[in-house]
N, C-alpha and C positions, 0 to 999 in steps of 0.2 A: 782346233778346239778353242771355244771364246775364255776369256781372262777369267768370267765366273766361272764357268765348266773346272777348271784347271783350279779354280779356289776350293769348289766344292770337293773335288777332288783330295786336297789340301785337309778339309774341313774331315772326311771319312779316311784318313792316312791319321790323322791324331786322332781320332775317339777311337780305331781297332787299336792303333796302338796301345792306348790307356786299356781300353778291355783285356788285352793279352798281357800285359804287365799286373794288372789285377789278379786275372786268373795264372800268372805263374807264381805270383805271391801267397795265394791261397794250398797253390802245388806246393811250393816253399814250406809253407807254417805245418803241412802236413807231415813233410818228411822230417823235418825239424823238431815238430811237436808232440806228433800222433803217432808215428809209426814206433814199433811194428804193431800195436794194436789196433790201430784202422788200415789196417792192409785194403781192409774191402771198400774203403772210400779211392784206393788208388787210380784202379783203373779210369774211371768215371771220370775223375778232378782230371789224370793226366791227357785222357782224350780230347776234354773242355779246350784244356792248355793248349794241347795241338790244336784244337779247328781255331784257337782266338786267334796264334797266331801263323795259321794260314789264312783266316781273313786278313789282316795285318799285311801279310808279304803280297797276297792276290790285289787289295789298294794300292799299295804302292809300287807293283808292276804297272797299275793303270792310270799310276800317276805318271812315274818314267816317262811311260811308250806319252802321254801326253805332253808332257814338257820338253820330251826330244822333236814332240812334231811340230811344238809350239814355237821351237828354235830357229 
């Protein structure tokens, strides 16, 4: 994989992270702030959280497997 591949890479490993740190902070404010009265905002906010970060860990599995092949 070229030096840019492997940046780009780089480039979508930081912005899922940020997205997933976003939406665990919104998950945050809720259990913090809202519950138990927004119970029914729960589910919703916590699935968001799971898929932000399983994009999150799915980049940066494809960044690994890249920078090990790069090695």
């Amino acid at each position: 994989m070229s030096p840019e591949e492997i940046r780009k890479l780089e480039k979508e490993v930081k912005k899922t992270k940020r997205l997933a740190s976003e939406q665990a902070m919104e998950l945050h404010d809720l259990i913090e702030d809202r519950l138990p009265d927004a119970y029914g905002e729960l589910m919703g906010i916590a699935q968001a959280t799971y898929d932000a970060c399983k994009a999150w860990d799915d980049a940066n599995q494809k960044l690994t497997a890249a920078q090990s092949e790069a090695a």
